[in-house]
N, C-alpha and C positions, 0 to 999 in steps of 0.2 A: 833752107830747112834741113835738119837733122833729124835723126836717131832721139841724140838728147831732149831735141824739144819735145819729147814725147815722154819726159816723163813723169808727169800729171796723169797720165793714159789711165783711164778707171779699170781697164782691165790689168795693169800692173799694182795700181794703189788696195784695189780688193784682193789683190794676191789668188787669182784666175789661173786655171791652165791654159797658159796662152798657147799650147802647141794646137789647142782645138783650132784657133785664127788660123793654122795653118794644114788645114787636113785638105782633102783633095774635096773641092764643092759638091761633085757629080755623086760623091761616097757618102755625103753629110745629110742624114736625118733631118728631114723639116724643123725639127725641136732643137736640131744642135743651131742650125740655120736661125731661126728663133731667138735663141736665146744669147747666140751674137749678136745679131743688129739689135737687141735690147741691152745689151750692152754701148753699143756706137752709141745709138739713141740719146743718153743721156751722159754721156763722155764729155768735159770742157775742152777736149783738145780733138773732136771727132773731123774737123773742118782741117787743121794741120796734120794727122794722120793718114787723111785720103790723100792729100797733097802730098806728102813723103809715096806714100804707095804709088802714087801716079807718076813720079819721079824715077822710078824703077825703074833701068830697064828688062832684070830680068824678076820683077816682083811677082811675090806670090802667094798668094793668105787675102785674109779680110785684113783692109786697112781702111779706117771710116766708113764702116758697115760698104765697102765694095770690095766684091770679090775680085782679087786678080790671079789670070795664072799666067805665066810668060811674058808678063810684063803690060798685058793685054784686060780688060777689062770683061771678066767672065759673067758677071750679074751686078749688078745696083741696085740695093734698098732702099739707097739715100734720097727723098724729099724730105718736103716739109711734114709731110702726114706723115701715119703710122703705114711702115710696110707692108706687104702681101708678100705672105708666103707660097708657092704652087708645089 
């Protein structure tokens, strides 16, 4: 898995500020928070994007609506339902 395969990515094809995917979690507004994982949500590549992020070792951003910082797995929105936000 690459880079490349990722670009179908909805938040690249809607022409997104993706540098939000990569702000610091703990800094991120409920609503920025939000309005990511509705994005993943309905992504066709959301299942190969968390798999490049998890692939990381020093990853860091939302990749398939999970947050990583370090490489490390900082929150998970991702099931089958709709997420909770706190």
């Amino acid at each position: 898995m690459n880079k490349n395969d990722l670009s179908k990515a909805l938040c690249k094809e809607k022409g997104l500020d993706t540098s939000l995917f990569f702000e610091d979690f703990e800094l991120m507004t409920a609503k920025e928070k939000k309005d990511i994982i509705a994005v993943c949500e309905s992504c066709p590549v959301v299942k190969q994007c968390r798999e490049y992020g998890m692939s990381q070792r020093d990853g860091y951003g939302v990749w398939g609506g999970v947050f990583f910082k370090r490489g490390k797995i900082v929150r998970s929105y991702y099931s089958s339902k709709k997420p909770k936000l706190t």
